[in-house]
C-alpha positions in Angstrom: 57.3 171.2 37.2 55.8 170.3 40.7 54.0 167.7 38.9 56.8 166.1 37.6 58.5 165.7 41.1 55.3 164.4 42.9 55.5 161.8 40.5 59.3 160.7 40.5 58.4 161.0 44.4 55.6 158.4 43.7 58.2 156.5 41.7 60.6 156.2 44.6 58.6 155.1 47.0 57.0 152.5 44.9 60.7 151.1 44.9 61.5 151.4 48.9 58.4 149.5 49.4 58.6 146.9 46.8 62.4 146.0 48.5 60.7 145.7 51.3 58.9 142.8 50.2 60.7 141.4 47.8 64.0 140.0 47.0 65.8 140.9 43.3 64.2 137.9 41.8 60.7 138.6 42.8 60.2 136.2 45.6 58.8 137.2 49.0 61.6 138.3 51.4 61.5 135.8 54.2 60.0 137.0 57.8 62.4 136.4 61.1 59.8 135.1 63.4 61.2 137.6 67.0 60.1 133.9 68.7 62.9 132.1 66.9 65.4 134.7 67.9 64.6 134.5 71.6 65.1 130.6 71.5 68.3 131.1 69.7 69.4 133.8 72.4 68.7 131.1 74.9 70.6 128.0 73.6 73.5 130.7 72.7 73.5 131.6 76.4 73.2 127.5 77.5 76.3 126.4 79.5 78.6 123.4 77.8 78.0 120.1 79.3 79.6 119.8 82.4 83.2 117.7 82.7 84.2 115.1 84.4 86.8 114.2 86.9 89.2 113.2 84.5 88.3 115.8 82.2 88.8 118.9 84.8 91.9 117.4 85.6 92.8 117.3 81.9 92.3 120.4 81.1 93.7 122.3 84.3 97.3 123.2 83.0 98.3 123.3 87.0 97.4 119.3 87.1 99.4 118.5 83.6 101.9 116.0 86.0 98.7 114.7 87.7 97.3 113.4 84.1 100.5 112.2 83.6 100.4 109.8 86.4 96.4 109.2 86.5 98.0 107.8 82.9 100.2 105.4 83.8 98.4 104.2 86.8 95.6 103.5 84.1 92.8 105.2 86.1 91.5 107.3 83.6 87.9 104.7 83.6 87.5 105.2 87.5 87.6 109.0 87.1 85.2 109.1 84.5 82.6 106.6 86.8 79.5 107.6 87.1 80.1 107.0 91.2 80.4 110.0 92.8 83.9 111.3 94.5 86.1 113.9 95.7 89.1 114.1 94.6 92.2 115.8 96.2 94.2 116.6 93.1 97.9 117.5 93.7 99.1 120.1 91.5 102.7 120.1 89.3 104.4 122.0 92.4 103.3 119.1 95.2 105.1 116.5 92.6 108.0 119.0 92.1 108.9 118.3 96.1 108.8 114.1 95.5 112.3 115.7 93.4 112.8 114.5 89.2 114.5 110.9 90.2 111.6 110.4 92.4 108.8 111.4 90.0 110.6 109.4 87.4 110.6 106.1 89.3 106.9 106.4 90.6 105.8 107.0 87.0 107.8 103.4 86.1 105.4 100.5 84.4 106.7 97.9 87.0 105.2 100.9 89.6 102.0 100.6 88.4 100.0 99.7 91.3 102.5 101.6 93.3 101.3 104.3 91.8 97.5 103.7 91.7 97.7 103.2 95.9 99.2 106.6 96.0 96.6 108.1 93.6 93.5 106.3 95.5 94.9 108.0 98.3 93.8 111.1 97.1 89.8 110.1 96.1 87.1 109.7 98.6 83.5 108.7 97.7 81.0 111.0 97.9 80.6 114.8 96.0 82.3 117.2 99.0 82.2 120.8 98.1 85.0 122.5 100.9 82.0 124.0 102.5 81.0 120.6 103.4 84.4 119.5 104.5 84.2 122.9 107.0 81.7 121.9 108.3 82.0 118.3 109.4 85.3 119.6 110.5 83.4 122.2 112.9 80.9 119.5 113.8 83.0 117.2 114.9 85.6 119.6 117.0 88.7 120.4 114.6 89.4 117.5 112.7 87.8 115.0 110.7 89.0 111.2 109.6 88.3 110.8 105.5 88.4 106.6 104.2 89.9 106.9 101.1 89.3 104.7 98.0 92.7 103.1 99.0 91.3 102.2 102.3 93.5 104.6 104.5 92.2 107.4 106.1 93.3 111.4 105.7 93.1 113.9 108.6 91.3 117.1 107.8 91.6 120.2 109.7 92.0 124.2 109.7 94.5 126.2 109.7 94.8 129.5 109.4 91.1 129.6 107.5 92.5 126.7 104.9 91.6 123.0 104.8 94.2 121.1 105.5 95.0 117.0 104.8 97.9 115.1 106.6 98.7 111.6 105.7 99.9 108.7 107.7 103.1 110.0 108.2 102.5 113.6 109.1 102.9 115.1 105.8 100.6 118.6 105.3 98.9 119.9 102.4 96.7 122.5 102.2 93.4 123.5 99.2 93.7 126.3 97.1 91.8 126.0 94.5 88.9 124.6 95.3 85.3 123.3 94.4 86.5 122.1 90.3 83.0 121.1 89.8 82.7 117.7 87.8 79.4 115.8 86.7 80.3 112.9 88.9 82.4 114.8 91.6 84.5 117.2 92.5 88.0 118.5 92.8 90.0 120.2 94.8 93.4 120.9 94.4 96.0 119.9 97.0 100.2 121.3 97.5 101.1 118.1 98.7 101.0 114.5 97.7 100.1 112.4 100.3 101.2 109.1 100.6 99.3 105.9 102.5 101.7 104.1 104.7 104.3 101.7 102.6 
């Protein structure tokens, strides 16, 4: 009797081992090399490409109006320029104040480079994170004068901890979200559209 279960004991653990090894067909049972698995952990764990200007402003549900207008002032290419800039994005609420009639006429095809001026207005060259912006503000006593691509100048300050940007005519806006980083730039999000002088 005992020698009749040592052997169906022998049996089964022939069969554990040989599925093991094997597959149901008889082929070896292919190894995972723990190497492999690491590499895969890795690229798993490997940030997407970063965007670009364009493309954080595309896909930043608060900037929907914004990609509306970058749109019709057809500067979609110049955002997505390998030059580096900084772009002071207003956000669906700053175009809200411009009022519906407003908006409506701005966004006009005979507006076009209307449009684009205004836009411009809000790009700078150069990648400026707001740290950087606080600081050349500190450096240079309060307030700092920024050349935009459309050839005016913004006024940044602080004010009550937040950067602020006033336009020719005295209009404010202040960052709140800020440091949208970009492969060719950066963005920060503005309340207020500023406008160059007419």
């Amino acid at each position: 009797m005992r020698l009749t279960a040592t052997a169906s004991l022998l049996a089964l653990t022939l069969a554990v081992a040989g599925c093991g090894s094997h597959d149901g067909g008889g082929d070896p049972v292919k190894r995972v090399d723990p190497a492999s698995l690491e590499v895969k952990d890795e690229a798993a764990a490997e940030p997407d490409a970063i965007l670009r200007v364009d493309e954080v402003v595309l896909r930043n549900p608060d900037l929907s109006t914004l990609a509306r207008a970058i749109k019709a002032a057809d500067l979609g290419a110049a955002l997505a320029a390998d030059k580096p800039m900084t772009v002071f994005a207003p956000d669906n609420g700053a175009f809200d104040k411009l009022g519906v009639d407003a908006l409506a006429e701005l966004l006009l095809p005979e507006n076009k480079a209307r449009l684009a001026a205004v836009l411009n207005y809000h790009v700078i060259p150069g990648r400026l994170t707001v740290a950087d912006l606080r600081k050349q503000i500190g450096d240079k006593g309060g307030s700092i004068e920024l050349i935009t691509l459309q050839g005016e100048k913004l006024n940044a300050s602080i004010e009550l901890d937040q950067v602020r940007l006033a336009d020719a005519s005295g209009d404010v806006g202040s960052l709140h979200q800020t440091d949208l980083a970009a492969s060719n730039g950066m963005v920060h999000v503005i309340d207020q559209v500023l406008s160059p002088q007419e």
